[in-house]
C-alpha positions in Angstrom: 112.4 98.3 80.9 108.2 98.7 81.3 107.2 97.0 84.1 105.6 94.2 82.8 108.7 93.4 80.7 110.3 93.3 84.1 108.2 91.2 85.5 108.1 88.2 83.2 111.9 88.3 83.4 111.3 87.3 87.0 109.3 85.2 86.2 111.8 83.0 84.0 114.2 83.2 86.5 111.9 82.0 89.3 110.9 78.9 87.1 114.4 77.9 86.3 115.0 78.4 90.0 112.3 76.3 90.7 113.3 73.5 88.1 116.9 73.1 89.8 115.0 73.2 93.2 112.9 70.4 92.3 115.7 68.1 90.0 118.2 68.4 93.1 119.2 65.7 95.1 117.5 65.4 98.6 120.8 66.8 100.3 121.1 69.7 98.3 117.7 70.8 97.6 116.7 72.8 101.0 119.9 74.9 100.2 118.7 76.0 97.2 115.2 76.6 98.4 116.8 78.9 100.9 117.8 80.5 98.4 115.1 80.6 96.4 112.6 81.6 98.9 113.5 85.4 99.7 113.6 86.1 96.5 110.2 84.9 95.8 109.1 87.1 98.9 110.8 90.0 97.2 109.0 89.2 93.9 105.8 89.6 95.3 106.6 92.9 97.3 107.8 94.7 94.4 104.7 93.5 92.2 102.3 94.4 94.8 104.3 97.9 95.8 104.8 99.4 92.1 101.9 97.6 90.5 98.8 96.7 91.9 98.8 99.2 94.7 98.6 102.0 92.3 96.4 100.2 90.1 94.3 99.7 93.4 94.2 103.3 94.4 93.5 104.1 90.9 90.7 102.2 90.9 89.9 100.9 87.0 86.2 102.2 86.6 86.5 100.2 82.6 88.0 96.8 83.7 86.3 94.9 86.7 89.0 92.3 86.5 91.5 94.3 87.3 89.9 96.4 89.8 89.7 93.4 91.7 93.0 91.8 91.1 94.8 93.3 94.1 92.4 91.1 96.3 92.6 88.1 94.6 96.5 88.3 94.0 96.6 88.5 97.8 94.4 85.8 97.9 96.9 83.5 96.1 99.9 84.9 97.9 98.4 84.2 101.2 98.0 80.2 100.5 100.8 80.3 98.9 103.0 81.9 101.9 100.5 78.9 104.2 102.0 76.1 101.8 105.6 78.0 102.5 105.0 77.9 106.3 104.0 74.0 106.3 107.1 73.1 103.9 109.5 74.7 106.4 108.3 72.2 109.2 109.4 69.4 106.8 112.8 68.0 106.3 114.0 69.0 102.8 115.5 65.5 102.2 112.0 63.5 103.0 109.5 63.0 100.1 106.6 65.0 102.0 108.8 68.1 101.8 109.5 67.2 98.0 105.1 67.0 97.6 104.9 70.4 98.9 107.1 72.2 96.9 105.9 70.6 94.3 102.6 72.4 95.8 104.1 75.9 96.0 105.4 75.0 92.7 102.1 74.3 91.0 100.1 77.5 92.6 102.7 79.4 91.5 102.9 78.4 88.0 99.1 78.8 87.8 99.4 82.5 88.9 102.2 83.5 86.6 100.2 82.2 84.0 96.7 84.0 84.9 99.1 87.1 85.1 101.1 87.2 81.8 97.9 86.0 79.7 95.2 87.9 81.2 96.4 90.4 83.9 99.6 91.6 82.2 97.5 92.3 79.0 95.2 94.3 80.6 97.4 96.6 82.5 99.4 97.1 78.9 95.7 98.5 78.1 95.0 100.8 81.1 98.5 102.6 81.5 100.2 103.6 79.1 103.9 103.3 78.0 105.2 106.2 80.6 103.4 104.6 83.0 104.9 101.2 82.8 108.2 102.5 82.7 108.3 104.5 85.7 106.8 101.2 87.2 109.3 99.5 86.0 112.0 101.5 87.2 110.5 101.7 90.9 110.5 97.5 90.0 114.4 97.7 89.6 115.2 100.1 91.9 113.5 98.3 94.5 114.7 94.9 94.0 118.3 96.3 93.8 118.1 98.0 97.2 116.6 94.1 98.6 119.4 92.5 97.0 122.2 95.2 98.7 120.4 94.8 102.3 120.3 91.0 101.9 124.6 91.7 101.1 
């Protein structure tokens, strides 16, 4: 699997991850965030380890965009990890907890979406096939070592 196919499979997992976070009950919704969380972490580790560091290092002389992606995706995962930090002081069965992941939620969707319609497309354009596949392998590989440690 390339590693943009890879990628928007965690993507649909996250969102239906997200959806049962957010249609829980107030008792059980902090469980399942707890749940939820790590493997978001993981998500961005992988993206940013097989992905945009070697499309960093590569430097893309032809596409400006993505040349500056790397900064801008950290960007995002930075306020995103600050909206994280100020949900975890909050009581997962109060509405103000509920308003924040609703927060996390939002950003989120926003930079899945920047990814698979503009980034994503563009990456299919500077590497090619062989490329995306070792990527996506290093993807798999990765997330299946996080998965055994978290065991």
């Amino acid at each position: 699997m390339d590693a943009i196919q890879f990628l928007k499979q965690e993507h649909q997992k996250a969102k239906a991850a997200f959806e049962n976070v957010l249609k829980a009950g107030p008792a059980s919704r902090g469980q399942l965030w707890t749940k939820l969380q790590p493997e978001l972490e993981t998500h961005e580790q992988i993206e940013d380890a097989c992905l945009y560091a070697p499309l960093s290092r590569e430097g893309s002389k032809t596409d400006s965009t993505l040349a500056e992606w790397r900064k801008k995706h950290q960007h995002e995962v930075d306020k995103v990890e600050g909206l994280i930090t100020e949900l975890a002081k909050l009581d997962p069965e109060e509405a103000s907890w509920l308003a924040k992941l609703k927060a996390v939620h939002a950003s989120l969707e926003s930079h899945i979406r920047e990814e698979e319609q503009d980034i994503f497309p563009r990456i299919s354009q500077a590497w090619d096939e062989t490329k995306l596949e070792h990527a996506g392998t290093e993807m798999q590989e990765m997330k299946a070592k996080k998965v055994a440690a978290v065991r």
